[in-house]
VOZA-113472 format. One record per residue (C-alpha): residue number from 0; residue in three letters; x, y, z. Coordinates in Angstrom, 3 decimals, padded with zeros to 6 digits. Last residue first. Example, Ala and Ser with C-alpha at 12.3 -4.5 7.8 and 13.67 -1.06 7.14 Angstrom:
// residues 2
- 1,Ser,013.670,-001.060,007.140
- 0,Ala,012.300,-004.500,007.800
END
This chain:
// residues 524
- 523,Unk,-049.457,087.598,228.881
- 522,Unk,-048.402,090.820,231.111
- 521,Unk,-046.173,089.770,233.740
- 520,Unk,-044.082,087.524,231.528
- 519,Unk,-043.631,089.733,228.503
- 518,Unk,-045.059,088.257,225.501
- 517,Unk,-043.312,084.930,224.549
- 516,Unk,-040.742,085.536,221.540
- 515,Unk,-041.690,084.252,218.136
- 514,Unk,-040.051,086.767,216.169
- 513,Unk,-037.085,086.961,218.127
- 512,Unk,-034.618,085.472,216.247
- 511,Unk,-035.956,087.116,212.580
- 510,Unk,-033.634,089.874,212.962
- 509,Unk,-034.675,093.504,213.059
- 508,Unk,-034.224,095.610,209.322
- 507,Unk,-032.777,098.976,208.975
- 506,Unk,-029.712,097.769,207.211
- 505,Unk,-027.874,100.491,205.463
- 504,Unk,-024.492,099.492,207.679
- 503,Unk,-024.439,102.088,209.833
- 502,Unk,-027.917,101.950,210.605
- 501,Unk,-027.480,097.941,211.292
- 500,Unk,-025.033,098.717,213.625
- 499,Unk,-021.678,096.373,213.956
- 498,Unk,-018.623,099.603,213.275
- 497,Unk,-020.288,101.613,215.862
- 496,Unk,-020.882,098.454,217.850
- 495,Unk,-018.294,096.392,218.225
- 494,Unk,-014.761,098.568,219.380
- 493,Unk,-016.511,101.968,219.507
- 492,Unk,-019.638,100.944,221.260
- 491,Unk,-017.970,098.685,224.297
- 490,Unk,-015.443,101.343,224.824
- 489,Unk,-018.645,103.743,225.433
- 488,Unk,-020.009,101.040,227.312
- 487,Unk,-017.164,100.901,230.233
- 486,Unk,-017.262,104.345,230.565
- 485,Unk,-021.135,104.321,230.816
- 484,Unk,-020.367,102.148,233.945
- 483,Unk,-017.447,104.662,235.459
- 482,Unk,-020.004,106.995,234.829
- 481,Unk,-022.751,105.673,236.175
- 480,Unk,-020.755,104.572,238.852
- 479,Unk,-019.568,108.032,240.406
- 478,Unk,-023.480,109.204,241.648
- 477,Unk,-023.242,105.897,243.523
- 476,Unk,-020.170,106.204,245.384
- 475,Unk,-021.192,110.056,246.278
- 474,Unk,-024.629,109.359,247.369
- 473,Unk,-027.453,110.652,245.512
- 472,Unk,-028.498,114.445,245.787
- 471,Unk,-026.538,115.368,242.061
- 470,Unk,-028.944,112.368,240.704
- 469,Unk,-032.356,113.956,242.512
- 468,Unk,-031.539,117.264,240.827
- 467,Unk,-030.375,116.058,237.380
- 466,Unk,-033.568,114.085,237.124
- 465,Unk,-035.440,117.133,238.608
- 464,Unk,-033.987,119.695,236.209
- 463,Unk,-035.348,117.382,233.119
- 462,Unk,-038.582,116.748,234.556
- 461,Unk,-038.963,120.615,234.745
- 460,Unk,-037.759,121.215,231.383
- 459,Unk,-040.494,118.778,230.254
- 458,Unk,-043.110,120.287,231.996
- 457,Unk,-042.793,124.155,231.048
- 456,Unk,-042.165,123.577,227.284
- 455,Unk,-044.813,120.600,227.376
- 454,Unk,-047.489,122.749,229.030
- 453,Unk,-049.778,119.262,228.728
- 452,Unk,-047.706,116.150,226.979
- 451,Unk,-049.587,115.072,223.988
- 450,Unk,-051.301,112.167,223.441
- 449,Unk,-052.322,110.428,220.246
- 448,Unk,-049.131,112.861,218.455
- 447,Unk,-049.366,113.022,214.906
- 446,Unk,-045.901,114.666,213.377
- 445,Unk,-046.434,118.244,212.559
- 444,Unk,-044.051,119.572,215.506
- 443,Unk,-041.294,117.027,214.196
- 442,Unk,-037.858,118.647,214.821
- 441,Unk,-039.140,121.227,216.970
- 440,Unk,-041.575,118.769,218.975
- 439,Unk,-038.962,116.323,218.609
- 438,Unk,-036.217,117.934,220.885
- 437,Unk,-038.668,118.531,223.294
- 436,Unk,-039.466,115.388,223.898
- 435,Unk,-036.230,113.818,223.516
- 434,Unk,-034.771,115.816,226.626
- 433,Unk,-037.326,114.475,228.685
- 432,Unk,-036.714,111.020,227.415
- 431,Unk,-032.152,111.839,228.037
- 430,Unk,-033.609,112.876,231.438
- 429,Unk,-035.408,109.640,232.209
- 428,Unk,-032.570,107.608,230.815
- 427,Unk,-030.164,109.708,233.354
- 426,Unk,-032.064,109.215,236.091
- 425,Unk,-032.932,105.244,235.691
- 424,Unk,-028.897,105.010,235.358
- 423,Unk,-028.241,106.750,238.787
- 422,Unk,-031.224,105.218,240.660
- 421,Unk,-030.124,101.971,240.397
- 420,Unk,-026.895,102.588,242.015
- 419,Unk,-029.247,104.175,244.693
- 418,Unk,-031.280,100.921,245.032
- 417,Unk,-028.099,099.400,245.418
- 416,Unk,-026.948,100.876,248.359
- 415,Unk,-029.844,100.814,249.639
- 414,Unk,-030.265,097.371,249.226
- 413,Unk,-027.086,095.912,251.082
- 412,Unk,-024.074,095.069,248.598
- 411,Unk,-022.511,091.317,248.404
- 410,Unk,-025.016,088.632,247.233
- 409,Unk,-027.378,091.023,245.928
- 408,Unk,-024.932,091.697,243.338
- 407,Unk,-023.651,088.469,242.897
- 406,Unk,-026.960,087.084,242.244
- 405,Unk,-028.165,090.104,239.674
- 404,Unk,-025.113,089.124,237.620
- 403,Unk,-025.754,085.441,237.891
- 402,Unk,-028.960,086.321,236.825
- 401,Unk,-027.946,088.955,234.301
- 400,Unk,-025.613,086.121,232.123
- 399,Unk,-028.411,083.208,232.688
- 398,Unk,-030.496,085.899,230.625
- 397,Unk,-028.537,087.158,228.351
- 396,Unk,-027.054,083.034,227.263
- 395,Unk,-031.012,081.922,227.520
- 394,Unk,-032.791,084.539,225.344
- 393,Unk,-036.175,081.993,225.082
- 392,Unk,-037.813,079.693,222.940
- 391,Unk,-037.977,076.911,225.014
- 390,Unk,-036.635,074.337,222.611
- 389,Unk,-034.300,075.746,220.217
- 388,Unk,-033.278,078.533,222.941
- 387,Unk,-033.104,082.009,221.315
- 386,Unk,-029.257,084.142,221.167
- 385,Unk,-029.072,087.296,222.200
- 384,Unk,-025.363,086.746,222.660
- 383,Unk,-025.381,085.782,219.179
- 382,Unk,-026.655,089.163,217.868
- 381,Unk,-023.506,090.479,219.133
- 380,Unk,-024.194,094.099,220.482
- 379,Unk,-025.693,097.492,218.598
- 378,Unk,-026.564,095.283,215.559
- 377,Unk,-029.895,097.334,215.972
- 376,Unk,-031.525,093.753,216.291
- 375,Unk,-028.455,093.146,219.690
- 374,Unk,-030.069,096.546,221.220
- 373,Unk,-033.773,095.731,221.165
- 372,Unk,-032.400,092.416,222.516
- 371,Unk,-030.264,093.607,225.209
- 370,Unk,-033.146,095.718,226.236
- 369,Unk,-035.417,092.867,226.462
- 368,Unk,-032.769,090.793,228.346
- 367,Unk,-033.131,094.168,231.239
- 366,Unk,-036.863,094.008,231.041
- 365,Unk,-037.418,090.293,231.902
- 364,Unk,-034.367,090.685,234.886
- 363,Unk,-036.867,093.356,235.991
- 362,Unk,-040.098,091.586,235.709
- 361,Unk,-039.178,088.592,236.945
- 360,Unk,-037.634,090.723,239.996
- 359,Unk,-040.453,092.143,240.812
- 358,Unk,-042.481,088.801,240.538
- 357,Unk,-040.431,087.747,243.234
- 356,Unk,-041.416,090.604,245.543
- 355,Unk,-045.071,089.081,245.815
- 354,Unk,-044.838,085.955,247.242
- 353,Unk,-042.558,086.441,250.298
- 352,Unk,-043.724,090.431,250.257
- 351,Unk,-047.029,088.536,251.166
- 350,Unk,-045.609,086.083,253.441
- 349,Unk,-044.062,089.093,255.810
- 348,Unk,-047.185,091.002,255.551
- 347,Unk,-048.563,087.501,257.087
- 346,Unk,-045.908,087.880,259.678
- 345,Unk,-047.009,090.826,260.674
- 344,Unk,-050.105,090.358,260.788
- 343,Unk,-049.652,087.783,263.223
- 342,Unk,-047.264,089.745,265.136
- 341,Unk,-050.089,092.310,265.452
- 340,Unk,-048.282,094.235,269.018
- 339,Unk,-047.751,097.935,267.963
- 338,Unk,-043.757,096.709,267.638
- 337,Unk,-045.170,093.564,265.305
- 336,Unk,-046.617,095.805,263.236
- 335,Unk,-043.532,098.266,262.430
- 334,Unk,-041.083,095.447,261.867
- 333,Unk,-043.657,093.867,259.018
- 332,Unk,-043.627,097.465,257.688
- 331,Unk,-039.700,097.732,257.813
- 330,Unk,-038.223,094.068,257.182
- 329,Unk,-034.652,094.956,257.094
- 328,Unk,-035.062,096.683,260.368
- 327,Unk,-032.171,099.385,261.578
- 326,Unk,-034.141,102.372,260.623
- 325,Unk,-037.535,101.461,262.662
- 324,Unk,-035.477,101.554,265.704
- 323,Unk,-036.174,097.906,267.738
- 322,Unk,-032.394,096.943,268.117
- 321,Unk,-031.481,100.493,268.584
- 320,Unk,-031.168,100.267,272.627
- 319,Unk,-029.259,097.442,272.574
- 318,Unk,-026.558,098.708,269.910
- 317,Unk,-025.863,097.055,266.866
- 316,Unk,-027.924,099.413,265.104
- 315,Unk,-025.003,101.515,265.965
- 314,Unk,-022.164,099.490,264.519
- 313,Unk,-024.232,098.917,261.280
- 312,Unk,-024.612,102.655,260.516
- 311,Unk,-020.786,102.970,260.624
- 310,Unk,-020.200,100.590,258.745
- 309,Unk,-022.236,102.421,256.144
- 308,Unk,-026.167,100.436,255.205
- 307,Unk,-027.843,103.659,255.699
- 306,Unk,-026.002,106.426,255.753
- 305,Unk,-024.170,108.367,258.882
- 304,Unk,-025.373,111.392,260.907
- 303,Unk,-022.122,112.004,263.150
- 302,Unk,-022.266,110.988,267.105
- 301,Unk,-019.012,109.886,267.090
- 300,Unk,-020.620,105.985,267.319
- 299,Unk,-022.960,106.850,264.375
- 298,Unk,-025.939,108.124,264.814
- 297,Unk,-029.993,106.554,264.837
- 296,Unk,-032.293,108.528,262.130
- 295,Unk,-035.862,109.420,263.682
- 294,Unk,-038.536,107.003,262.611
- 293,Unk,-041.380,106.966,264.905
- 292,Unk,-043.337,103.686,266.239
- 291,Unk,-047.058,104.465,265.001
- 290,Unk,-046.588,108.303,263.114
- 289,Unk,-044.131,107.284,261.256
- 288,Unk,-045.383,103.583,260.031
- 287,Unk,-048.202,105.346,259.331
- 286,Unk,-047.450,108.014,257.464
- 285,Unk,-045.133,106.311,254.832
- 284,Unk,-047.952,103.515,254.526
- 283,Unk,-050.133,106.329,253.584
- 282,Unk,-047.883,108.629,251.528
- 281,Unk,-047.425,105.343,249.865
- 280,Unk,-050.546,104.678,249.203
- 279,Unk,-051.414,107.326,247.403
- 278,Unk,-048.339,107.819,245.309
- 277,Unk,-048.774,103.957,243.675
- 276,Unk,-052.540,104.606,242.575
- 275,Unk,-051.132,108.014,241.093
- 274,Unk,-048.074,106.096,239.361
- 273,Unk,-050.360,103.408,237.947
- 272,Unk,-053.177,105.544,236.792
- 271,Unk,-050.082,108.022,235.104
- 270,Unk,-048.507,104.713,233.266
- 269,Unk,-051.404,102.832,232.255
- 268,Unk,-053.318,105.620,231.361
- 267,Unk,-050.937,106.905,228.767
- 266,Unk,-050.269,103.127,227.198
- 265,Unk,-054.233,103.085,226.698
- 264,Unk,-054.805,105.324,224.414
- 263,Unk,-051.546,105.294,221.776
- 262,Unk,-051.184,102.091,222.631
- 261,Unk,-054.506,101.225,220.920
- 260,Unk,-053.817,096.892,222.198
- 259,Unk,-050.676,096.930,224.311
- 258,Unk,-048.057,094.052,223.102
- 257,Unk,-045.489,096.127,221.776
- 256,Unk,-046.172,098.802,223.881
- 255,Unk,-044.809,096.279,227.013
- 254,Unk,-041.488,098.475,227.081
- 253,Unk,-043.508,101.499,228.365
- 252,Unk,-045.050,099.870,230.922
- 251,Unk,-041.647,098.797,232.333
- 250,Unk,-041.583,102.836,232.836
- 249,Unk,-043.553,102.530,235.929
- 248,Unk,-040.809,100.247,237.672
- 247,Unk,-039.473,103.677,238.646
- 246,Unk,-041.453,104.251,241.529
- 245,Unk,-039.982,103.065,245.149
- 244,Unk,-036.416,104.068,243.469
- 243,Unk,-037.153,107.513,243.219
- 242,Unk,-037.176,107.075,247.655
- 241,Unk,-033.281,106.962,246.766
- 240,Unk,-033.350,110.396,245.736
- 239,Unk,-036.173,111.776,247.608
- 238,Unk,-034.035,110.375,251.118
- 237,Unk,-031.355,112.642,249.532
- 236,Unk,-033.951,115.490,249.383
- 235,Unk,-034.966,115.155,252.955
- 234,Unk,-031.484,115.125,254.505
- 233,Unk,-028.631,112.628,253.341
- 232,Unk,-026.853,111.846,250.455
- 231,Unk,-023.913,113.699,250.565
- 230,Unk,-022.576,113.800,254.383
- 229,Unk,-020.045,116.846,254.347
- 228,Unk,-022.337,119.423,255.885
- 227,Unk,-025.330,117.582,257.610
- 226,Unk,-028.181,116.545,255.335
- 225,Unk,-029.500,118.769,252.613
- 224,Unk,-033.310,119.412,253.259
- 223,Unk,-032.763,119.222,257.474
- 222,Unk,-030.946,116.006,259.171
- 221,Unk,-033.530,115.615,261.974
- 220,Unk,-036.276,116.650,259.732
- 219,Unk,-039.875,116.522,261.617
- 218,Unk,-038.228,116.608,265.288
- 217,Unk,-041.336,115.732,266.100
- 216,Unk,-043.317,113.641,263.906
- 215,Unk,-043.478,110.741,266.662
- 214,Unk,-044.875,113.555,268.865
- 213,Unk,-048.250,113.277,266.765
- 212,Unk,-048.446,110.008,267.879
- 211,Unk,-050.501,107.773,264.892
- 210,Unk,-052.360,104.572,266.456
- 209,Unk,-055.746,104.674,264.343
- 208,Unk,-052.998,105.177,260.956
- 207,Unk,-051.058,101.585,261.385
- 206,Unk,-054.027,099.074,261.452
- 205,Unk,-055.575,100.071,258.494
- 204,Unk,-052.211,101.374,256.719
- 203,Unk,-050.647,098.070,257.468
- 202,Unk,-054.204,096.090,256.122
- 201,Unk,-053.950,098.047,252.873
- 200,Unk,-050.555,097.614,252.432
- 199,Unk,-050.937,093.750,252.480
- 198,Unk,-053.920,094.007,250.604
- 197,Unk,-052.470,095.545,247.856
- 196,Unk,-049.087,093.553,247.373
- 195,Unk,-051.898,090.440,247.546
- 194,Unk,-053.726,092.157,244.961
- 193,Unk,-050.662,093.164,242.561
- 192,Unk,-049.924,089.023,243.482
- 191,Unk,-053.348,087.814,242.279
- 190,Unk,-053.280,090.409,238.909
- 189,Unk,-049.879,088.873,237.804
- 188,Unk,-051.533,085.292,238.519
- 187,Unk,-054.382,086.170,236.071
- 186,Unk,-052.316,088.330,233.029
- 185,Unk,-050.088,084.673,233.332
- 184,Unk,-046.952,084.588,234.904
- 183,Unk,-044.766,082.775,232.410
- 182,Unk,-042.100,079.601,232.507
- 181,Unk,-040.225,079.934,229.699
- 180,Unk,-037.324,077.610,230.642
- 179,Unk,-034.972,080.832,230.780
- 178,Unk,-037.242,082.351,232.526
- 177,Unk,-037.792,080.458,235.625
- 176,Unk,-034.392,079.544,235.885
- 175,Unk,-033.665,083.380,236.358
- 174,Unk,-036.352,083.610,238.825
- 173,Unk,-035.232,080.381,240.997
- 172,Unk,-031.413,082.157,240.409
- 171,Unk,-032.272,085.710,242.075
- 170,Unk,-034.329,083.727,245.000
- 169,Unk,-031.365,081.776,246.065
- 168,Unk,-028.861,084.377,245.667
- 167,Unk,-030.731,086.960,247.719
- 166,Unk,-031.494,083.913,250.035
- 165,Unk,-027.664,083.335,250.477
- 164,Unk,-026.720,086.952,251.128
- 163,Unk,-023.005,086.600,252.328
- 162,Unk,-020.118,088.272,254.276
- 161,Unk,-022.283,089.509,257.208
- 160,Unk,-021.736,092.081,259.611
- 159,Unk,-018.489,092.153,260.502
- 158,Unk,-017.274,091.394,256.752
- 157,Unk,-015.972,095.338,256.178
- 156,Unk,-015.545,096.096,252.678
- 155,Unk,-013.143,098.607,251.026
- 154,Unk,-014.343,100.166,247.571
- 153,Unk,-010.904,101.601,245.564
- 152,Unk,-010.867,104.791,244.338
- 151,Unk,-009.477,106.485,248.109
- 150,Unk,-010.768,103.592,250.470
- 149,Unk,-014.555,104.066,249.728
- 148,Unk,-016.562,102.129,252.306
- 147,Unk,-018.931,098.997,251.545
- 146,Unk,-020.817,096.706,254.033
- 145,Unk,-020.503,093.163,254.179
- 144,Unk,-023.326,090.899,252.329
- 143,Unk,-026.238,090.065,254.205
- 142,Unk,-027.810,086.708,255.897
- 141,Unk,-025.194,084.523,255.703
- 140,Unk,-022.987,085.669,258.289
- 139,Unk,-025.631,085.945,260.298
- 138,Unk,-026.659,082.560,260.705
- 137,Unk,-030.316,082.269,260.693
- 136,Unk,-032.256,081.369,263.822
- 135,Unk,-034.876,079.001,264.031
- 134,Unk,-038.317,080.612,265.351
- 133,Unk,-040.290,079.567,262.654
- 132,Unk,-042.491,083.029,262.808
- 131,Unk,-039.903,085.314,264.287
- 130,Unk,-036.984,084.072,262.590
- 129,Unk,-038.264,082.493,259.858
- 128,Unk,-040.449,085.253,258.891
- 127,Unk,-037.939,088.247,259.676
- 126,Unk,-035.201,086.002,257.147
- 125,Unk,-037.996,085.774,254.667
- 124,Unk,-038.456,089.993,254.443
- 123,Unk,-034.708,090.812,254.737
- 122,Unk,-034.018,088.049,251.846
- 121,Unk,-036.843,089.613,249.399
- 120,Unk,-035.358,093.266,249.951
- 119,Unk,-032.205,091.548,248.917
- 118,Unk,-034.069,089.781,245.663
- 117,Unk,-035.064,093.695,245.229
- 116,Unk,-032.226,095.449,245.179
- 115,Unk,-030.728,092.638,243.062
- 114,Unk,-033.154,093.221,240.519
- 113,Unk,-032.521,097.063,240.623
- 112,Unk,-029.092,096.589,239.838
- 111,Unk,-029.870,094.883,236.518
- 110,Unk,-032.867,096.617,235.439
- 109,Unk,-031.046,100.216,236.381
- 108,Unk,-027.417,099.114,234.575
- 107,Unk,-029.115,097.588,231.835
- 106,Unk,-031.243,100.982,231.251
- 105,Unk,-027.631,102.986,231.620
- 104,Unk,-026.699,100.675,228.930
- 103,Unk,-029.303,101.487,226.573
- 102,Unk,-029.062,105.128,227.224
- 101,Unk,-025.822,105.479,226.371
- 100,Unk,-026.154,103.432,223.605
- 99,Unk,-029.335,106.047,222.464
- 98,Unk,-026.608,108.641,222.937
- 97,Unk,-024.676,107.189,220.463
- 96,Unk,-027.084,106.089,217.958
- 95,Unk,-029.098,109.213,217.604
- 94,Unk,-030.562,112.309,219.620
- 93,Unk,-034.330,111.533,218.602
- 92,Unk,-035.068,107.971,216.573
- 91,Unk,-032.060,106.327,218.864
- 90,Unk,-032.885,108.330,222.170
- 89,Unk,-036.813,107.110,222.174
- 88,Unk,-035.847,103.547,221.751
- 87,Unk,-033.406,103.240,224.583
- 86,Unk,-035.704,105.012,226.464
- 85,Unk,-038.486,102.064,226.127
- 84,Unk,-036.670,099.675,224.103
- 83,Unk,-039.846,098.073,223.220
- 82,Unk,-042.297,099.517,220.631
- 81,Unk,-045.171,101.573,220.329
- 80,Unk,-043.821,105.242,219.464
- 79,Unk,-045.988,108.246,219.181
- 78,Unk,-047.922,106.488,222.551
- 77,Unk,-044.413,105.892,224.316
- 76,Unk,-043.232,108.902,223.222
- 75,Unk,-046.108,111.298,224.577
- 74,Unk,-046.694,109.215,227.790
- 73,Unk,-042.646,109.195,228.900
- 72,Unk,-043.117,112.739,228.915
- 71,Unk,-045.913,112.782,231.466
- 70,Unk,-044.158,109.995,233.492
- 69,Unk,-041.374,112.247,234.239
- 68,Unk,-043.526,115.091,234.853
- 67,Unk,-045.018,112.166,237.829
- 66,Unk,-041.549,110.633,238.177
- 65,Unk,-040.566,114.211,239.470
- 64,Unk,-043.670,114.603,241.678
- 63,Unk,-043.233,111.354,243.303
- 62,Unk,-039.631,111.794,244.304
- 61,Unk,-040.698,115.289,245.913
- 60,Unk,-043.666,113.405,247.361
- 59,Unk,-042.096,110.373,249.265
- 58,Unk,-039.529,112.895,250.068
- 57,Unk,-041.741,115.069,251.675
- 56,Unk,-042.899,112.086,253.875
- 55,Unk,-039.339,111.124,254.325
- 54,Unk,-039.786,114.110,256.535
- 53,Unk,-040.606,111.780,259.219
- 52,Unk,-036.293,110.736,259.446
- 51,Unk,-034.558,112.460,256.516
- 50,Unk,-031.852,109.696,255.758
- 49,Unk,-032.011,107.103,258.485
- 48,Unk,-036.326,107.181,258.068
- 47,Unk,-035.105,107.008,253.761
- 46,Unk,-033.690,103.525,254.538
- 45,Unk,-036.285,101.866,257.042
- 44,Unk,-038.597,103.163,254.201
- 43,Unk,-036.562,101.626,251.830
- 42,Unk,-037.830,098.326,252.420
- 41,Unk,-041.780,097.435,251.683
- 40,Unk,-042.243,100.299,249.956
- 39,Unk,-038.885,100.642,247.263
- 38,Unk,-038.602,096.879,247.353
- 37,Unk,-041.520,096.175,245.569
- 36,Unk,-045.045,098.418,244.737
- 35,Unk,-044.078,099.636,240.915
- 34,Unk,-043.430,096.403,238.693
- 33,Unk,-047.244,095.210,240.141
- 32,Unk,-048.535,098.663,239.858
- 31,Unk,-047.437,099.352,235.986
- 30,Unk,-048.484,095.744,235.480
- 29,Unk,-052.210,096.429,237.277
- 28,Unk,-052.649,099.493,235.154
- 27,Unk,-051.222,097.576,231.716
- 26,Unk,-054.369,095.220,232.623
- 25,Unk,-056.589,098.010,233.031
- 24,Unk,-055.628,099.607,229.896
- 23,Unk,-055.871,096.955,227.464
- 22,Unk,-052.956,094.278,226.884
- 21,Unk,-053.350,091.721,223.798
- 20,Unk,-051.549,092.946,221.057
- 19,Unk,-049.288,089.688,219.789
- 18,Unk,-045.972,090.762,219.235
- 17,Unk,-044.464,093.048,216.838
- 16,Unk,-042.082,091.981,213.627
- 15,Unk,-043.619,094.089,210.614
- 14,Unk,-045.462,096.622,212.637
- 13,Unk,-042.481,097.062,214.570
- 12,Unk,-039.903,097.598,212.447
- 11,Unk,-042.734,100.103,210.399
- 10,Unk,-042.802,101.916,213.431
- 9,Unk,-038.916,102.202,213.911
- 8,Unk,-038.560,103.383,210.170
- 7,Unk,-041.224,106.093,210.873
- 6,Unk,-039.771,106.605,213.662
- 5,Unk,-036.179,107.542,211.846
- 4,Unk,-033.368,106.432,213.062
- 3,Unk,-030.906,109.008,213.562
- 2,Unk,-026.806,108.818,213.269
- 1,Unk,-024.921,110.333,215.458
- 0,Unk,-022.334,107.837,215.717
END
């Protein structure tokens, strides 16, 4: 089980089955930034105020200067090695099969969970536009899922507040239909919607930053750096930890390698232009909505800090004078406009995030079957279950499988919840890549490198201590499912797949299935 594949034998798996090379670096730019702004702007910001109130603003740059040494390390792999799999990838040729399993399935876990983050991000935003803008009330017991509580091991959920998302599970099924008939976003229409994501922010930070109150910052950090004592989770660097999620879509540029033309060039400036373009304007939107309205955490009914999306939190947003807190909206930015009176623009930030978000979660339920598959040529899982329809050429049984997955999800758990859930397996696969990188140069120090993390001894440790900082800072129910999830996939790998690998078994060849795959859907 700790057996290595070799990059040169992963390079020459590539060269012999990749896909068309079509992506250059502006193009790779605009997908980094297209899989990046989602959920994690347009939503969590309501989440992270509850956390660390205005200092989400040092959270916003504590989580961005981890993906940032993150993304540094991600640069030097991803340019010695071209091909999907992303982490997945990385592990296999550096620490071997086992931990590159691990990996894998912490990678489903983030695609997967992160997808239903953001189809629930989706529902907040379209349930503000028909309400306000149609003016026809939704029922709210169909408009979110209950709220979640551990009861000892077991999770205990409270219905008072909703018992069903029906446009998470609407919007989570259109995109999974979507892809399983092949339907693809063209390089064009990708570009439109990274515009319209653009120009929505744009126009918030516009209108947003002429109105900042400098009283709005005050107090700065209502629940200090750690959060009260006994509340894990919360404060500043909790906030950082689910804020992580607001930038993690960079590494889908990683798993388009495959179809980047000189990877080894332009895969680099795809992922640090992306995250810097990404940082910028969230500091920005982060600032404004702040300084406009303010964002100070509301308190549970004993007057306790609580987290976002608790029952707790719900019984005091649903108290008059919270209704129009910043922290209780599920539509933050469009909430923030129409409280400094642009209801129009609000809405219309509303329509964008309508149009946009989907192609988030294209994207993510795309990346997720593309691990599967990376995984199911390795002989890692059942190479039927990555099985290609006759007729439109896609992974149909994987990919109906995570979009009823993703459904259910967003069906029943609010988005921060998730979003931290998500968190906890994109952690761990960026520390395993940080880990890799090092490992390599002292395995490998003569192997050619196109780009070479700077002050690698001083930047991947760093990255390494800040993935295991942020994950110790999530919540406790979320920092306990990645390993009740990697549980599950270690039994997984010793039933089928350590006995199942192509390694194993001499066979370093991929399949011929997927030969003739579509290119990524964002990026063809």
């Amino acid at each position: 089980m700790w057996r290595v594949k070799s990059l040169d034998a992963i390079l020459a798996t590539a060269q012999k089955k990749s896909l068309h090379r079509s992506l250059g670096p502006i193009q790779l730019t605009l997908l980094g930034v297209g899989a990046i702004i989602g959920t994690g702007i347009f939503v969590l910001t309501a989440a992270a105020s509850q956390k660390a109130g205005p200092g989400m603003m040092f959270s916003f740059i504590i989580a961005g200067a981890v993906c940032a040494v993150a993304a540094l390390c991600y640069s030097e792999l991803a340019a010695m090695a071209p091909v999907s799999g992303s982490a997945y990838t990385y592990t296999y040729a550096v620490m071997g099969e086992l931990l590159a399993w691990m990996v894998g399935w912490a990678l489903i876990l983030e695609y997967a969970v992160a997808a239903s983050a953001v189809s629930v991000g989706w529902s907040g935003y379209v349930l503000g536009l028909i309400e306000n803008a149609l003016h026809f009330d939704w029922p709210d017991l169909l408009q979110a899922g209950p709220t979640w509580s551990m009861n000892g091991f077991m999770p205990s959920p409270d219905f008072s507040a909703g018992i069903i998302n029906v446009p998470a599970i609407i919007v989570a099924l259109a995109v999974t239909a979507l892809l399983m008939i092949g339907t693809t976003e063209s390089a064009r229409v990708n570009a439109i919607l990274v515009a319209i994501k653009v120009a929505a922010l744009t126009a918030f930070v516009v209108l947003t930053l002429p109105l900042i109150k400098s009283g709005n910052f005050s107090p700065f950090a209502p629940n200090g750096w750690f959060g009260p004592e006994g509340s894990s989770g919360m404060g500043i660097v909790g906030a950082a930890a689910s804020i992580f999620f607001a930038y993690v879509g960079f590494d889908a540029v990683s798993t388009a390698a495959e179809e980047t033309k000189n990877p080894q060039r332009n895969v680099p400036i795809g992922l640090i232009g992306s995250l810097a373009i990404c940082t910028v304007f969230y500091l920005l939107v982060a600032a404004g909505a702040v300084g406009a309205i303010g964002a100070q955490p509301v308190l549970g009914p004993d007057g306790a800090a609580v987290q976002p999306g608790s029952p707790g939190f719900t019984a005091a947003c649903a108290m008059a004078q919270n209704a129009s807190q910043l922290v209780c909206s599920n539509e933050a930015l469009a909430h923030v406009l129409r409280e400094i009176n642009f209801p129009a623009v609000g809405n219309a930030l509303g329509i964008a995030a309508m149009l946009a978000l989907p192609s988030v979660i294209l994207m993510m339920i795309y990346g997720q079957t593309r691990i599967f598959f990376v995984m199911a040529r390795d002989g890692l899982l059942p190479e039927s279950f990555a099985k290609v329809h006759p007729k439109w050429k896609t992974p149909y049984i994987v990919t109906a499988f995570t979009g009823i997955a993703v459904a259910i999800a967003g069906a029943l758990f609010p988005v921060g919840q998730l979003a931290d859930i998500s968190n906890s397996g994109t952690l761990f696969a960026f520390f395993m890549v940080s880990l890799a990188v090092m490992i390599l140069r002292v395995k490998e120090p003569g192997r050619h490198r196109p780009f070479r993390t700077p002050l690698v001894w001083i930047i991947a440790p760093i990255s390494a201590a800040g993935c295991a900082f942020l994950f110790w800072n999530l919540p406790h129910d979320a920092k306990m499912v990645l390993p009740i999830w990697g549980g599950i996939g270690l039994v997984i790998y010793l039933l089928y797949g350590y006995r199942k690998s192509h390694l194993g078994r001499g066979r370093v060849e991929v399949h011929e299935q997927d030969a003739d795959l579509p290119p990524p859907p964002a990026t063809t």
